[in-house]
PDB file with one MODEL, atoms N, CA, C and O in Angstrom:
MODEL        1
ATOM      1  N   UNK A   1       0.840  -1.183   0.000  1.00  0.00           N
ATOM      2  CA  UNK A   1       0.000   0.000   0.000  1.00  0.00           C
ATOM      3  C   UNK A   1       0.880   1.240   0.000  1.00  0.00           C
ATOM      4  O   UNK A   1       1.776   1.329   0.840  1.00  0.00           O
ATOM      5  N   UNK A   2       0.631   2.417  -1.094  1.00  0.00           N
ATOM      6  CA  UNK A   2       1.188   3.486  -0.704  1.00  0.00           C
ATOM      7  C   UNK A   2       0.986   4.361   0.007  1.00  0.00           C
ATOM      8  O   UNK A   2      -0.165   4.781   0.127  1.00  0.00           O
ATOM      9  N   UNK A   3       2.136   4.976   0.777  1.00  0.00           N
ATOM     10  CA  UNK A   3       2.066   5.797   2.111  1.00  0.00           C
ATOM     11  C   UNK A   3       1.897   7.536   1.238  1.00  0.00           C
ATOM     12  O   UNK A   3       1.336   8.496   1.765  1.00  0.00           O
ATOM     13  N   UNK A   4       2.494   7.546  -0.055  1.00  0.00           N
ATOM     14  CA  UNK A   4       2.699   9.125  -0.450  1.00  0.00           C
ATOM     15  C   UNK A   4       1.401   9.448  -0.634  1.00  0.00           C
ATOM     16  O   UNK A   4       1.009  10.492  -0.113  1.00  0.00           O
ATOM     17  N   UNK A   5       0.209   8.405  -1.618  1.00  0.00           N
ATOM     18  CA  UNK A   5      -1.342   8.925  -2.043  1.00  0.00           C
ATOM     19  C   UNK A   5      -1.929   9.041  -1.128  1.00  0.00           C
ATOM     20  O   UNK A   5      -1.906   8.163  -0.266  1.00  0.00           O
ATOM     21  N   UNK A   6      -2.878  10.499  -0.957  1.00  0.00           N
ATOM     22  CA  UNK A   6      -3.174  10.367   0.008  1.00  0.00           C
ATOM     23  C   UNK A   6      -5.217  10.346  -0.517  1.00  0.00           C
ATOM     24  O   UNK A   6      -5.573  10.401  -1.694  1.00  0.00           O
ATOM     25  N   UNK A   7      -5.926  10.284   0.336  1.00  0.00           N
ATOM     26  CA  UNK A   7      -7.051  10.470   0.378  1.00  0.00           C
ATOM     27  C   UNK A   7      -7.964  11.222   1.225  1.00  0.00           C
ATOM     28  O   UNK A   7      -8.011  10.860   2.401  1.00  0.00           O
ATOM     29  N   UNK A   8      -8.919  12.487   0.759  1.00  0.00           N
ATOM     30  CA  UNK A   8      -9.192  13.234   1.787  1.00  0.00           C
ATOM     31  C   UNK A   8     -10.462  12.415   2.424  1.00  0.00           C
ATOM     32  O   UNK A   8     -11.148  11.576   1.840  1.00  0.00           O
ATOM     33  N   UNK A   9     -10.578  12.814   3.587  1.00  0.00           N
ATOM     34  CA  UNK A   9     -11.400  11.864   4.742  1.00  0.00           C
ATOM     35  C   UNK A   9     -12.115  12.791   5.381  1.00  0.00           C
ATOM     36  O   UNK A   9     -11.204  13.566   5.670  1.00  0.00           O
ATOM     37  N   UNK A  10     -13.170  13.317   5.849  1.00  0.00           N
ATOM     38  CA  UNK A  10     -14.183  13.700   6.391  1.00  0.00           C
ATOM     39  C   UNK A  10     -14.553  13.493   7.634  1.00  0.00           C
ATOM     40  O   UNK A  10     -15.569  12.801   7.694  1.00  0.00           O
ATOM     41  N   UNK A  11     -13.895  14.001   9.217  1.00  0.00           N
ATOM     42  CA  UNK A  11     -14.478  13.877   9.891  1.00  0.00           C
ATOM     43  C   UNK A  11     -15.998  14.441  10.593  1.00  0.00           C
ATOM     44  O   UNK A  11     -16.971  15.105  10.238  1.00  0.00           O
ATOM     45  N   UNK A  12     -15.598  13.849  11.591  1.00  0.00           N
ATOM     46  CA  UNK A  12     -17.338  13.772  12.283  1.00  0.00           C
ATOM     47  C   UNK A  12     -17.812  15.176  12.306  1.00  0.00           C
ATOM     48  O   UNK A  12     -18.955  15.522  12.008  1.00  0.00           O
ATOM     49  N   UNK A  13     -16.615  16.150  12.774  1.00  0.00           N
ATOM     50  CA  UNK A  13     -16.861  17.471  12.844  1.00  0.00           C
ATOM     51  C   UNK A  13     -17.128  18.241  11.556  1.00  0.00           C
ATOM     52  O   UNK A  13     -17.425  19.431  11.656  1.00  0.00           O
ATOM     53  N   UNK A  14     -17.042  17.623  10.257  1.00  0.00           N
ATOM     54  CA  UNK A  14     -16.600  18.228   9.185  1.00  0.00           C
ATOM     55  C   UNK A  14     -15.610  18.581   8.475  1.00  0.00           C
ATOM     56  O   UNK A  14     -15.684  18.902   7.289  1.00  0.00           O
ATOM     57  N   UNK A  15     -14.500  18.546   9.223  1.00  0.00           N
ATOM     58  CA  UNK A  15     -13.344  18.967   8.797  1.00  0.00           C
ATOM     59  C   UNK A  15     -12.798  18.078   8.035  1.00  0.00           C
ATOM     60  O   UNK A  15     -13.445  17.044   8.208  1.00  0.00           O
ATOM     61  N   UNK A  16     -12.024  17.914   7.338  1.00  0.00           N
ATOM     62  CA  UNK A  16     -10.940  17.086   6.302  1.00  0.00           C
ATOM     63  C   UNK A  16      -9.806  16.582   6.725  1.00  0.00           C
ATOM     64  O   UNK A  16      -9.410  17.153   7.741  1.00  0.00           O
ATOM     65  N   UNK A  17      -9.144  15.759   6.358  1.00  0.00           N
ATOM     66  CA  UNK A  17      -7.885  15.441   6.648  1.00  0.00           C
ATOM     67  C   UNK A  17      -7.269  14.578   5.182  1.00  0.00           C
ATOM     68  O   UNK A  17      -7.983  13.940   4.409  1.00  0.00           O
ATOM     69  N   UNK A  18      -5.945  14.741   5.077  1.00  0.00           N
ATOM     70  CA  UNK A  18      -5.668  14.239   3.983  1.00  0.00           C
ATOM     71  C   UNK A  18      -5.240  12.731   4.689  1.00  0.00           C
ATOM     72  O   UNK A  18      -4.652  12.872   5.761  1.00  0.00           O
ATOM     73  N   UNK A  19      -5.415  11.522   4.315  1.00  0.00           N
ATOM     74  CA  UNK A  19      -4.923   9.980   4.275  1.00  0.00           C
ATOM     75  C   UNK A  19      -4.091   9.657   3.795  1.00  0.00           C
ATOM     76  O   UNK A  19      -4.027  10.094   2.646  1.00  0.00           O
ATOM     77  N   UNK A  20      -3.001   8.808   4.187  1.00  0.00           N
ATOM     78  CA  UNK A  20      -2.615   7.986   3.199  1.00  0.00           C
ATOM     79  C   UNK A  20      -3.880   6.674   2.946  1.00  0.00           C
ATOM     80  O   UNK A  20      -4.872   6.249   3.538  1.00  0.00           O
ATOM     81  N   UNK A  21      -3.066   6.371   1.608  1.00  0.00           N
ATOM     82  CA  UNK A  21      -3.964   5.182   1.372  1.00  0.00           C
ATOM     83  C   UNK A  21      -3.998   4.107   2.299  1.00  0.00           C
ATOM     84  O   UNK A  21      -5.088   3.646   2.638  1.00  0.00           O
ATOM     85  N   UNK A  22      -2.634   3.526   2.876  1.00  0.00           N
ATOM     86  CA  UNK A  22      -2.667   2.746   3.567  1.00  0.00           C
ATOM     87  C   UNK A  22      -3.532   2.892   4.809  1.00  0.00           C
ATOM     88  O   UNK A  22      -4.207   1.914   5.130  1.00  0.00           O
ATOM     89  N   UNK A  23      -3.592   3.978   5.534  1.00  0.00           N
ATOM     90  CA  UNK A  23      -4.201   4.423   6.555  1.00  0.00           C
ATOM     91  C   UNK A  23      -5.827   3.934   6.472  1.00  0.00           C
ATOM     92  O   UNK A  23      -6.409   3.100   7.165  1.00  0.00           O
ATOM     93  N   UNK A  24      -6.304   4.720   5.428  1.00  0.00           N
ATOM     94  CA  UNK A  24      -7.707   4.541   4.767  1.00  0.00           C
ATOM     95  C   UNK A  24      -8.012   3.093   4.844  1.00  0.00           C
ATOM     96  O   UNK A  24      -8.632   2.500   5.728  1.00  0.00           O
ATOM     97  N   UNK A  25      -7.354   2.530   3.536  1.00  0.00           N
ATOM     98  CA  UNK A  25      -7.695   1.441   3.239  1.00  0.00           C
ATOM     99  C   UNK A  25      -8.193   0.384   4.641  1.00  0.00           C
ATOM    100  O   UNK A  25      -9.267  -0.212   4.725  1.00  0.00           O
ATOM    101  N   UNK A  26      -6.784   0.375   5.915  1.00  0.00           N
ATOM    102  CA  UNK A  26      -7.091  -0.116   6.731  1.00  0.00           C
ATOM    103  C   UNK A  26      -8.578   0.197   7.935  1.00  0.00           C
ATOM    104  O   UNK A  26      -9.236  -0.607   8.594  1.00  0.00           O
ATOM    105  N   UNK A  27      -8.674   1.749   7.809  1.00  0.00           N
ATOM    106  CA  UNK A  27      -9.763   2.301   8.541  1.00  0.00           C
ATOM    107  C   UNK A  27     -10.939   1.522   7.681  1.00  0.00           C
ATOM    108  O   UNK A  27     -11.858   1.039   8.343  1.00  0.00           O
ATOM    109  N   UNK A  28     -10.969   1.356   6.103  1.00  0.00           N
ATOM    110  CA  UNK A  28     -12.768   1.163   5.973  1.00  0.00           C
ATOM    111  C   UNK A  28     -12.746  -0.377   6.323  1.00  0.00           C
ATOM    112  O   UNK A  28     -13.761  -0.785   6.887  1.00  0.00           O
ATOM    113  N   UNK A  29     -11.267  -1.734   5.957  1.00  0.00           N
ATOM    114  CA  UNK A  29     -12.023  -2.734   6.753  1.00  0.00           C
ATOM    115  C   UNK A  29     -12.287  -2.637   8.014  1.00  0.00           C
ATOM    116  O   UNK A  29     -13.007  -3.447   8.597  1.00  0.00           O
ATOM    117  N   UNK A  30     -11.842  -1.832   8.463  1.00  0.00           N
ATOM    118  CA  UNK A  30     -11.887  -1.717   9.897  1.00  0.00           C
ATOM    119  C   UNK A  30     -14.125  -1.567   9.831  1.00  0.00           C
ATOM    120  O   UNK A  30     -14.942  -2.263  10.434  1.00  0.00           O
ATOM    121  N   UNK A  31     -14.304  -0.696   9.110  1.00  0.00           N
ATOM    122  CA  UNK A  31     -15.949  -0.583   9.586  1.00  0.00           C
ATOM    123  C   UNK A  31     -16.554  -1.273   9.143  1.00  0.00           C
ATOM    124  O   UNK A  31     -17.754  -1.294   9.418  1.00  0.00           O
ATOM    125  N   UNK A  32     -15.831  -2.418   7.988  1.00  0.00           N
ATOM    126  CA  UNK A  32     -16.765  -3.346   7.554  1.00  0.00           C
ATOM    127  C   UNK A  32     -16.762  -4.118   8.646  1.00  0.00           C
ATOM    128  O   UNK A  32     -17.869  -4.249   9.168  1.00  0.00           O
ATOM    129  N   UNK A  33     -15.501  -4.895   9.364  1.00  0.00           N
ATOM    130  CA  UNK A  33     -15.883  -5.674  10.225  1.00  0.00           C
ATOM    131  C   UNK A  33     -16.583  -5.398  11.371  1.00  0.00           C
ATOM    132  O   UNK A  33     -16.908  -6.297  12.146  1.00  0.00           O
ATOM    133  N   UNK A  34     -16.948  -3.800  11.629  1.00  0.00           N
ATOM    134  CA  UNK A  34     -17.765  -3.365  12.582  1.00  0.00           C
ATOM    135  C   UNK A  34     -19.038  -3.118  12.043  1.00  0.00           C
ATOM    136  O   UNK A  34     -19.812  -2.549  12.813  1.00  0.00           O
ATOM    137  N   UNK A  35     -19.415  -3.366  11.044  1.00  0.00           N
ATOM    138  CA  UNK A  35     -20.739  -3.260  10.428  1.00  0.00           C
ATOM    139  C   UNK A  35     -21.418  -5.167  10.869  1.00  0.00           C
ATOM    140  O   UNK A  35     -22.460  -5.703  11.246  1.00  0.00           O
ATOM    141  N   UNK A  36     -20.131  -5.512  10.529  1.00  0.00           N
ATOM    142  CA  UNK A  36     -20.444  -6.885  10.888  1.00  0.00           C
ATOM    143  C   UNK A  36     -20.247  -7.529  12.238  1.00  0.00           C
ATOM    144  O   UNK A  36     -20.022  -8.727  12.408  1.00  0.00           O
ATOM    145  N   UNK A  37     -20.363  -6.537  13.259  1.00  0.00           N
ATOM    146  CA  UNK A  37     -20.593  -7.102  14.554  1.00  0.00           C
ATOM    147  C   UNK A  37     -18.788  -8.007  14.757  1.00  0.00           C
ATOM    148  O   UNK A  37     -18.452  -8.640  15.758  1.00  0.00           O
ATOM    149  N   UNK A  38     -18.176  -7.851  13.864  1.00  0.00           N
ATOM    150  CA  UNK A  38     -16.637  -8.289  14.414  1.00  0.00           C
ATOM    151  C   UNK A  38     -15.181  -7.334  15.017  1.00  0.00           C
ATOM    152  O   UNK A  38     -14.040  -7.103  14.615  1.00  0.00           O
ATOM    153  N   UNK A  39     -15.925  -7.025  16.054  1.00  0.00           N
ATOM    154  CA  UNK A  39     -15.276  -5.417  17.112  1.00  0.00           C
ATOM    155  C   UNK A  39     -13.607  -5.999  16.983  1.00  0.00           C
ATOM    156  O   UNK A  39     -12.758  -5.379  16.342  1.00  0.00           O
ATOM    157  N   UNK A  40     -13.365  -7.121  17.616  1.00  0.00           N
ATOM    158  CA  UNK A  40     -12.604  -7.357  17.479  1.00  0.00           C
ATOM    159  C   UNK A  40     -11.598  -7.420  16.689  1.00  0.00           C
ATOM    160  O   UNK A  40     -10.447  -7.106  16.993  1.00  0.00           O
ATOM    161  N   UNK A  41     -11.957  -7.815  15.668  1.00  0.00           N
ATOM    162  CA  UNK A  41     -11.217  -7.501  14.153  1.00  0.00           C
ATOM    163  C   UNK A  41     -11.087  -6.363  13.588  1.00  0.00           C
ATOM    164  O   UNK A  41     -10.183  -6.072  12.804  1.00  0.00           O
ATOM    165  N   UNK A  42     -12.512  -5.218  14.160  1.00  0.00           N
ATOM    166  CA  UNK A  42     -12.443  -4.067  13.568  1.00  0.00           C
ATOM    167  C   UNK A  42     -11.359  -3.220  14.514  1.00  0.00           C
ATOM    168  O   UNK A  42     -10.531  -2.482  13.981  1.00  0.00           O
ATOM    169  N   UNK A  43     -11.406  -3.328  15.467  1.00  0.00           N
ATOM    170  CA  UNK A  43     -10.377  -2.960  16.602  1.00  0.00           C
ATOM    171  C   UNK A  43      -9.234  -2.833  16.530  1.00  0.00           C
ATOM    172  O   UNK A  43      -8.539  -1.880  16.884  1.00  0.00           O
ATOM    173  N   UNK A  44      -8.756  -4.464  15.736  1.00  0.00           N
ATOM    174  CA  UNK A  44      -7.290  -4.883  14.978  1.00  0.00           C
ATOM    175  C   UNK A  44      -6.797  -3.385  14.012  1.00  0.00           C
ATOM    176  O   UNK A  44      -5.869  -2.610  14.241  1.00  0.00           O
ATOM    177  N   UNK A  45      -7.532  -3.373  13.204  1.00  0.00           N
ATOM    178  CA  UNK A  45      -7.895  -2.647  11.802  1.00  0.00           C
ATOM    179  C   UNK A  45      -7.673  -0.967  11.938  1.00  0.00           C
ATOM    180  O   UNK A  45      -6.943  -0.181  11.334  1.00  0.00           O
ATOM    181  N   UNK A  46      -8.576  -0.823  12.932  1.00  0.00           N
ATOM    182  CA  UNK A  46      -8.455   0.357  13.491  1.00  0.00           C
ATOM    183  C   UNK A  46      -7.229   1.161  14.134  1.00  0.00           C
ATOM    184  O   UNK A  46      -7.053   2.344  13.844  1.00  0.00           O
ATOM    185  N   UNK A  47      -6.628   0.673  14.764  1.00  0.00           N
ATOM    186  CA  UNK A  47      -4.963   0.251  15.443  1.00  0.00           C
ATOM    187  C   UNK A  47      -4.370   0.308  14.388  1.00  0.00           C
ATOM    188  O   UNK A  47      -3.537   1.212  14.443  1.00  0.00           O
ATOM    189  N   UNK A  48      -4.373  -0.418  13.035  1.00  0.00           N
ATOM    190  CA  UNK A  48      -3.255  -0.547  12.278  1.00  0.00           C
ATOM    191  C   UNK A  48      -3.108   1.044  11.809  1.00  0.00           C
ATOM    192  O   UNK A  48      -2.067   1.692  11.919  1.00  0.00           O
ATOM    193  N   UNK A  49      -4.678   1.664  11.127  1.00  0.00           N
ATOM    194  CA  UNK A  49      -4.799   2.460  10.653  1.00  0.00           C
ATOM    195  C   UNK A  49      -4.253   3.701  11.514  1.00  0.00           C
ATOM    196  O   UNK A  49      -3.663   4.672  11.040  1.00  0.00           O
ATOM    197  N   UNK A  50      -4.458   3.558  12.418  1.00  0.00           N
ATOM    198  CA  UNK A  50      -3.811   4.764  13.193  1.00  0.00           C
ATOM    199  C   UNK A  50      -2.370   4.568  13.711  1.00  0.00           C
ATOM    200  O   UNK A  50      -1.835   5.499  14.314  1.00  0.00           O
ATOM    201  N   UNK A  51      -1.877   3.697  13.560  1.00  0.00           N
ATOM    202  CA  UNK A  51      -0.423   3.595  13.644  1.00  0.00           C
ATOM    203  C   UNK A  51       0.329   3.783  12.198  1.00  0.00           C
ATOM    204  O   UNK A  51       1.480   4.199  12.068  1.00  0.00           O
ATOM    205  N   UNK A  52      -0.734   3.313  10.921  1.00  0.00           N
ATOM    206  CA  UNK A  52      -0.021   4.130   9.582  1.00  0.00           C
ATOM    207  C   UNK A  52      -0.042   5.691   9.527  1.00  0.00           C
ATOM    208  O   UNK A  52       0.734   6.355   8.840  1.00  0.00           O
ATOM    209  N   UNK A  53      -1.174   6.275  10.456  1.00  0.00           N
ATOM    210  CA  UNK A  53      -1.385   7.305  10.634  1.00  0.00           C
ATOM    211  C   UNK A  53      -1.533   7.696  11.881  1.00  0.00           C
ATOM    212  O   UNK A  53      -2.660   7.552  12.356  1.00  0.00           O
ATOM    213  N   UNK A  54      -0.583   8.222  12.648  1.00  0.00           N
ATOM    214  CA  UNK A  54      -1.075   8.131  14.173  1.00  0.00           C
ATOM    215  C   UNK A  54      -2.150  10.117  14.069  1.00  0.00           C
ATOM    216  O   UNK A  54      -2.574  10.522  15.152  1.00  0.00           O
ATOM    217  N   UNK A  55      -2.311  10.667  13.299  1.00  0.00           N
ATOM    218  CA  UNK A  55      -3.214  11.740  13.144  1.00  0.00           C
ATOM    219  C   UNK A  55      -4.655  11.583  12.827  1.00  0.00           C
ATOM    220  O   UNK A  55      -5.478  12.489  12.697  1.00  0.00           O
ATOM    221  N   UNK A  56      -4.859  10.186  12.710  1.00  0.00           N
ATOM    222  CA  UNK A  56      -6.246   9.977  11.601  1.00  0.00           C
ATOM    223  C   UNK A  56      -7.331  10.053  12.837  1.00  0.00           C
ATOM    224  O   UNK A  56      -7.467   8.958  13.384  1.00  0.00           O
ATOM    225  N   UNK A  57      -7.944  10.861  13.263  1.00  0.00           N
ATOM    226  CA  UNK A  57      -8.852  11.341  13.771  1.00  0.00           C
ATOM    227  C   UNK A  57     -10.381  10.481  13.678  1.00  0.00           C
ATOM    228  O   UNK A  57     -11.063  10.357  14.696  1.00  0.00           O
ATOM    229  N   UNK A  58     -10.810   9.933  12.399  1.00  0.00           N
ATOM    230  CA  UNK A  58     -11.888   9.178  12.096  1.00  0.00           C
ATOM    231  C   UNK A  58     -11.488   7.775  12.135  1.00  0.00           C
ATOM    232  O   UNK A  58     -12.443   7.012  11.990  1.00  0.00           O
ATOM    233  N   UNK A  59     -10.325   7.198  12.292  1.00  0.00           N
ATOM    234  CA  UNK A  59      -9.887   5.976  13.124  1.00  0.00           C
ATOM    235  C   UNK A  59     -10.146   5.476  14.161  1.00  0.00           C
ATOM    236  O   UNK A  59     -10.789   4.538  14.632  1.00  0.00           O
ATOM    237  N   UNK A  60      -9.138   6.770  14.616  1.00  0.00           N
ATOM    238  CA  UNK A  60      -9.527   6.624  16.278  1.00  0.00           C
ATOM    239  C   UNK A  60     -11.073   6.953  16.970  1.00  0.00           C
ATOM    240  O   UNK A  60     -11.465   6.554  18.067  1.00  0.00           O
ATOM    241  N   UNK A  61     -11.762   7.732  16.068  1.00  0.00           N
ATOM    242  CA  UNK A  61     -13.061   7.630  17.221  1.00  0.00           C
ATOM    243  C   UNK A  61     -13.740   6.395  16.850  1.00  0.00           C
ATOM    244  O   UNK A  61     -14.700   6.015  17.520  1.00  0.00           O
ATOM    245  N   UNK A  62     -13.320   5.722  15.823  1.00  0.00           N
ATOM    246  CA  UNK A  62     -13.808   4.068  14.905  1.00  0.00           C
ATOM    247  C   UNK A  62     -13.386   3.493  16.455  1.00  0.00           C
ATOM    248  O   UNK A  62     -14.174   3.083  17.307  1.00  0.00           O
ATOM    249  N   UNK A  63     -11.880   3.590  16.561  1.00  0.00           N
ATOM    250  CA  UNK A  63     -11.718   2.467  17.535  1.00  0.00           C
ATOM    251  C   UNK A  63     -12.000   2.897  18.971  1.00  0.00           C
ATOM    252  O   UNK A  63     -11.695   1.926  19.663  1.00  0.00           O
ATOM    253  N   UNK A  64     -12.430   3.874  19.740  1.00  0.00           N
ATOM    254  CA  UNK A  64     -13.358   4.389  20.475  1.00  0.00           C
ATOM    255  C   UNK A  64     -14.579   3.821  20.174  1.00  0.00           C
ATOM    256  O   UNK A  64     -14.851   3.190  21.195  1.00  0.00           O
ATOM    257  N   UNK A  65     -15.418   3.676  19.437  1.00  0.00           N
ATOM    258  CA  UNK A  65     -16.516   3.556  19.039  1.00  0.00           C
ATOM    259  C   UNK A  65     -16.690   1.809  19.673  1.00  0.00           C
ATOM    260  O   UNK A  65     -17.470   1.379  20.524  1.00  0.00           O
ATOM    261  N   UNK A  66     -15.770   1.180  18.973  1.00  0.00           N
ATOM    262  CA  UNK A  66     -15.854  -0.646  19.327  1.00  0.00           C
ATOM    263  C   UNK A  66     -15.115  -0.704  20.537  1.00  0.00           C
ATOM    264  O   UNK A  66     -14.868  -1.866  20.859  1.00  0.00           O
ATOM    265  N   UNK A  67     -14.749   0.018  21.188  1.00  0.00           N
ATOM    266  CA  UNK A  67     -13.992  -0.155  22.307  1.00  0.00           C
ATOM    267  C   UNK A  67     -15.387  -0.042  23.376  1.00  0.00           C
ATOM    268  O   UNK A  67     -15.586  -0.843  24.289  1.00  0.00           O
ATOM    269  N   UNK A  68     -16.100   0.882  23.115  1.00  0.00           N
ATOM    270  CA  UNK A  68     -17.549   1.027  23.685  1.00  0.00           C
ATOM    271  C   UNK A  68     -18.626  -0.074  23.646  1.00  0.00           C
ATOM    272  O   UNK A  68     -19.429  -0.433  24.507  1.00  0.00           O
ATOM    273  N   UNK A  69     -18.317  -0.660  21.917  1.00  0.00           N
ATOM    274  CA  UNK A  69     -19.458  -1.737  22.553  1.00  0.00           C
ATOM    275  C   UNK A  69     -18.997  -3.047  22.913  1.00  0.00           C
ATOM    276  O   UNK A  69     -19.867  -3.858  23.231  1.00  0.00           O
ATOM    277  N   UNK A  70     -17.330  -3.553  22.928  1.00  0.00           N
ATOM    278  CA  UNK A  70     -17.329  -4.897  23.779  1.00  0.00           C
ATOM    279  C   UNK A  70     -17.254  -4.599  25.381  1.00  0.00           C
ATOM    280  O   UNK A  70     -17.336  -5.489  26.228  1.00  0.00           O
ATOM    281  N   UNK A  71     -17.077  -3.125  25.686  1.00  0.00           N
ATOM    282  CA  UNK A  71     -17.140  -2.782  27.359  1.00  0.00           C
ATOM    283  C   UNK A  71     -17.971  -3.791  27.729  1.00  0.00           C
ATOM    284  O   UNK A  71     -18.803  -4.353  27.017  1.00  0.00           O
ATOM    285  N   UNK A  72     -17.737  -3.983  28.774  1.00  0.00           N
ATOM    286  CA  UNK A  72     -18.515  -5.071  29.551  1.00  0.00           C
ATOM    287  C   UNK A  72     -19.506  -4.283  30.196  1.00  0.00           C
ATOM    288  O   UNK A  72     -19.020  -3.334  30.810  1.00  0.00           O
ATOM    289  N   UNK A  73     -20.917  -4.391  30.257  1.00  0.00           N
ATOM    290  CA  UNK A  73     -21.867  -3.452  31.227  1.00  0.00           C
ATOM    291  C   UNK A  73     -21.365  -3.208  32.547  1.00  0.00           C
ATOM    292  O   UNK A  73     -20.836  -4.251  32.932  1.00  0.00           O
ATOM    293  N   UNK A  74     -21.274  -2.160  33.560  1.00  0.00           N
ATOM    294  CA  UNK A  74     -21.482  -2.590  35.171  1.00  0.00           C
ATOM    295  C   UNK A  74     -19.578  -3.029  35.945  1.00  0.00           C
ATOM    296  O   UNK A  74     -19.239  -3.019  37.128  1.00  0.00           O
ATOM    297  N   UNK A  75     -18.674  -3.380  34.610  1.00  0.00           N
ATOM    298  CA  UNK A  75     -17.584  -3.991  35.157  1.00  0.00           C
ATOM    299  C   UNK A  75     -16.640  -2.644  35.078  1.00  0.00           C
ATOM    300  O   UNK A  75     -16.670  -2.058  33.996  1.00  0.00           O
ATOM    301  N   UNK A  76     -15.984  -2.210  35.894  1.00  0.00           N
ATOM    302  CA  UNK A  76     -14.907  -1.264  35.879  1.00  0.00           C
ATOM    303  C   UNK A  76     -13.559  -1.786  35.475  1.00  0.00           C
ATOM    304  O   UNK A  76     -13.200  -2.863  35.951  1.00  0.00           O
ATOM    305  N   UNK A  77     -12.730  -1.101  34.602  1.00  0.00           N
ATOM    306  CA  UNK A  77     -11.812  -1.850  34.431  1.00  0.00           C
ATOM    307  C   UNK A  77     -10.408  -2.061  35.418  1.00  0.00           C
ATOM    308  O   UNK A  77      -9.768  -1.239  36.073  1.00  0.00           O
ATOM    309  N   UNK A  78     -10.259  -3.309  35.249  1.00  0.00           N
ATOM    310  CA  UNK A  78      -8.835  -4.113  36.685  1.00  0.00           C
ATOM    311  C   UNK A  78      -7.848  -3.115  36.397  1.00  0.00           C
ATOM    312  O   UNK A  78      -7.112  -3.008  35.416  1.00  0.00           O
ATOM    313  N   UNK A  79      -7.980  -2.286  37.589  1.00  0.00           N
ATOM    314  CA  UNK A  79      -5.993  -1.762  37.110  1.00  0.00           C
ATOM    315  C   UNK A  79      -4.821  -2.837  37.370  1.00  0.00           C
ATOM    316  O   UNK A  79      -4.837  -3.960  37.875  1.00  0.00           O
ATOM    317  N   UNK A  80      -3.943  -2.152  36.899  1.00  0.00           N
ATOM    318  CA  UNK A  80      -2.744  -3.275  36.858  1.00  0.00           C
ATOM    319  C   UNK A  80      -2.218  -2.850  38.229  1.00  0.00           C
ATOM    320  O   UNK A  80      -2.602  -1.910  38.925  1.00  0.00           O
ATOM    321  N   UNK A  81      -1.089  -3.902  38.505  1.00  0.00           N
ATOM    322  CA  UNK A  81      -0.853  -4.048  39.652  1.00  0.00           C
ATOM    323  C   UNK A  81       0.664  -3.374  39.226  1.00  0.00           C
ATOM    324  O   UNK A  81       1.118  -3.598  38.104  1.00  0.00           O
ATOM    325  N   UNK A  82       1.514  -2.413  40.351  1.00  0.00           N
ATOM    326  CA  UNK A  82       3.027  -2.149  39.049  1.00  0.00           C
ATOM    327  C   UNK A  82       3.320  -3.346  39.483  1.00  0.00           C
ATOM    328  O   UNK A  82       2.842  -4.234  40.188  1.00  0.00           O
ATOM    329  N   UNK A  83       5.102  -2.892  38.275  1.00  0.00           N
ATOM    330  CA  UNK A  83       5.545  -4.414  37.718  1.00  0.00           C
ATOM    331  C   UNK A  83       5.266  -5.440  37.146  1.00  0.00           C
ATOM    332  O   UNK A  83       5.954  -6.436  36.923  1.00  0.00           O
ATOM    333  N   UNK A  84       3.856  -5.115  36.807  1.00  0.00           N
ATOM    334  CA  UNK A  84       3.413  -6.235  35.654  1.00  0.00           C
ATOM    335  C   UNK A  84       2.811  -5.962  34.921  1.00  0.00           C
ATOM    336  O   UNK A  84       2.475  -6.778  34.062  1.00  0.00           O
TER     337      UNK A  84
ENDMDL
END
């Protein structure tokens, strides 16, 4: 995938951002597999995309978004203990 093409992207607010392709490409499987109820995978996807792009703004609220619905209802999350 090329990193130079980029693609403009539309966030939530309206605003634009230019993509690389790679970035993109990885963000839309990312919503197919969240269209398809596979958070997990879209999660994967989402991560990649924002590590090709750590700026991509409509990524990250993607992976915000599935991070929200495997939350567990009612459970707070375990902090770590240090050193591990």
């Amino acid at each position: 995938m090329s990193k130079k093409i980029g693609i403009n992207f539309t966030n939530v607010d309206g605003t634009q951002q230019a993509i690389p392709v790679n970035a993109a490409a990885a963000n839309l499987l990312g919503v197919m597999q969240m269209d398809l109820k596979n958070y997990d995978q879209a999660k994967l996807l989402f991560k990649q995309a924002v590590a090709f792009f750590p700026q991509f703004a409509g990524a990250s609220q993607n992976l915000q978004a599935c991070e929200e619905k495997t939350k567990t209802p009612g459970k707070p999350a375990t902090p770590k203990k240090p050193g591990k």
